[in-house]
C-alpha angles and dihedrals in degrees: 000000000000117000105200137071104272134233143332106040110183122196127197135171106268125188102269129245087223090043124275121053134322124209105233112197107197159178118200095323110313114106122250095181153342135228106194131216090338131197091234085231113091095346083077097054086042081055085061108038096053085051092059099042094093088053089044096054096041078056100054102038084058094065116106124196093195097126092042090245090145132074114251094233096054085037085058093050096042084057091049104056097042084062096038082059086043091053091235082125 
C-alpha cells in the first residue's frame, strides 16, 4: 500500500506569502511542499529534485537483485534508502 502522493509532482514559481517568489511542489493541485522565499540558487534544484523523488523511488523498489546483477554494496544502498522513504529507517 503506498503511503505517499503518487507521480508525477510539478513545481512552479508561485507569488510569496514574505514578499518574492515561493517555490509550490504539487499534485493536482494540492501542495506537497513549499520552499519558501528561495534564493533561486540550490532551492531550485532542490524544486526539482523533491518532484522526482516518487518516481525515484517507484524506480528503485522495482529493482530486483535475483540474479545477483548488482554489487552488494550498491544492492545494500539501494535497500537502505527504499526503507529510509518508507519510514522503516
Amino acid at each position: 500500500m503506498r503511503k505517499y502522493t503518487p507521480s508525477p509532482w510539478e513545481w512552479q514559481w508561485k507569488p510569496g506569502r514574505l514578499g518574492g517568489m515561493d517555490i509550490m511542489i504539487y499534485k493536482d493541485n494540492r501542495i506537497i511542499a513549499e520552499i519558501l522565499n528561495p534564493s533561486q540558487g540550490a532551492e531550485l534544484y532542490d524544486a526539482h529534485l523533491i518532484a522526482a523523488a516518487p518516481e525515484m523511488f517507484e524506480v528503485l523498489e522495482t529493482i530486483e537483485n535475483d540474479a545477483g546483477q548488482v554489487p552488494d554494496w550498491l544492492w545494500e544502498e539501494i535497500q537502505a534508502v527504499v526503507a529510509k522513504a518508507r519510514g522503516e529507517e
